[in-house]
C-alpha angles and dihedrals in degrees: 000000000000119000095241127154088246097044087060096056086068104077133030094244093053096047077049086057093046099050096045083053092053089038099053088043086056098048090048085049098051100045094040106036109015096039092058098043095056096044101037103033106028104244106129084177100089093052086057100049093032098041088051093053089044092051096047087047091052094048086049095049093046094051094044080050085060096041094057101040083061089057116038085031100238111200114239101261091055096049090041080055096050090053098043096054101058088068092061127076112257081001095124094049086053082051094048092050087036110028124025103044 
């Protein structure tokens, strides 16, 4: 099966792998584009769009942790792992390539 972005809307763990995409872009996005722009050119606007999208991804990505854990019964460690990463710059795309084949 192709990695498309449709192909990966078919199963829990692809929609995982998706979000986690979309979540570890955000962050670097947030801490590289909208965190700047906020502290060295006064425009405090991109950390809150940005920020918002960041924070619902995040939500999203925790809870489809959750989900797949569940159903491909992830031991603790991994899961703990899964959850971990997305707090940590680049840390979703190691779990994608680590974690989540």
């Amino acid at each position: 099966m192709s990695l498309t972005p449709g192909n990966l809307l078919l199963t829990s763990l692809g929609r995982l792998r998706l979000i986690g995409f979309l979540e570890g872009v955000s962050l670097l996005v947030l801490l590289g584009i909208a965190m700047p722009l906020k502290y060295m050119a006064g425009q405090p606007a991109a950390v809150r769009y940005v920020g918002m999208a960041h924070g619902v991804l995040f939500v999203v990505y925790v809870l489809l942790v959750i989900q797949v854990a569940i159903q491909y019964r992830w031991s603790f460690g991994k899961t703990a792992l899964a959850l971990v990463a997305s707090v940590f710059p680049f840390g979703t795309f190691w779990a994608e390539k680590r974690l989540f084949n």
